[in-house]
N, C-alpha and C positions, 0 to 999 in steps of 0.2 A: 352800231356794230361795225370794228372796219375788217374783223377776218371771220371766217366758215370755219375755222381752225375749234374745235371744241377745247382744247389747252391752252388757246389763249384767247377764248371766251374770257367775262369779268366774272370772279370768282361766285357773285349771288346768280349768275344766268346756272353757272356749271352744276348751282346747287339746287335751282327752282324746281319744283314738285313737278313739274310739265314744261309745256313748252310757253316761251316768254314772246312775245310781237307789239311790233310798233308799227302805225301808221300818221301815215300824212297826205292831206288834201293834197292833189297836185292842178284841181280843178272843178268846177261844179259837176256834182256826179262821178269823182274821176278823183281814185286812192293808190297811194302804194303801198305796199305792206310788206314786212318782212319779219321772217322767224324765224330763231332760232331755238332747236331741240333740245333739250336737257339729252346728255352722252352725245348727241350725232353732230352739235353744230349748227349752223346756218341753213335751212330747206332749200330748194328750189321751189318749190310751192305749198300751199297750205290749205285747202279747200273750203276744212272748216272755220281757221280763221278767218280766209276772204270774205265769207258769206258772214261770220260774226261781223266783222269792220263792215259790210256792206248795210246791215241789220240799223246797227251802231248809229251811222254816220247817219240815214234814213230817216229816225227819229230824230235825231237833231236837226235836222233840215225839212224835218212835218214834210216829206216828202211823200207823197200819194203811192198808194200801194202800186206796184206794176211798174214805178220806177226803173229803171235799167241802171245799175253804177258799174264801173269799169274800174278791174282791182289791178294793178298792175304785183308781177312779180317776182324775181331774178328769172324764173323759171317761164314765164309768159304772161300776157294777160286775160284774163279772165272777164266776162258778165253776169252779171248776178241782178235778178230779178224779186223783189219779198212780196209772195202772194196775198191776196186777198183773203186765202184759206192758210196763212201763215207756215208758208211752205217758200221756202229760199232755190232758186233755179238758178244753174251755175252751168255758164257752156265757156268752154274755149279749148285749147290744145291738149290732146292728151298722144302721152311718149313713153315708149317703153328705154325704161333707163337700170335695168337689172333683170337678171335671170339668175334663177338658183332652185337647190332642191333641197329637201328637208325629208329627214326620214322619221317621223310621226310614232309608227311602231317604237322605235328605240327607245327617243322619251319618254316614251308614256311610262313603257317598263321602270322606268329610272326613277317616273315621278310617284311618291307617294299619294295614295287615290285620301282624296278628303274626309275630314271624319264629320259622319252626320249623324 
């Protein structure tokens, strides 16, 4: 991917059902990854990707559970952990990079309630 740009994404990214990522070794234990969002573009980070790619790469490598892999990604890097009780543990930076408000009452009014 060389732009964040959602318009000049490649036309099957702009069209994919979700969000599309690719990784690459950059060392033993040690990925980069990068997504980009169907509408939004290029992430700065992806969570549940990293810890997929982390999952991923794991079994390829018969690596023993409690492994540590280190996800790199525009946004920072990440560690991720896949438990023994098949629970993925993900620590590195977290950043507030937006603020906003949503008025909920409104919507809801607007939305048609489902029929069951």
């Amino acid at each position: 991917m060389r732009s964040s740009s959602p318009r000049s994404a490649p036309d099957e990214l702009r069209r994919a059902p979700a969000a599309c990522g690719g990784a690459q070794r950059r060392g033993e234990h040690h990925l980069a990854v990068r997504v980009h969002e169907r509408g939004s573009g290029e992430t700065r980070s992806c969570g549940t990707g990293a810890c997929a790619v982390a999952v991923a790469a794991a079994v390829a490598d018969d690596a023993e559970r409690g492994t540590a892999y280190t996800v790199d990604l525009p946004g920072g890097t990440l560690r991720l952990v896949w438990t023994e009780d098949d629970r993925v543990l993900m620590t590195g930076p977290a950043v507030l990079v937006a603020e906003g408000l949503v008025d909920l009452v409104d919507q809801a009014a607007d939305t048609p309630a489902p029929a069951v």
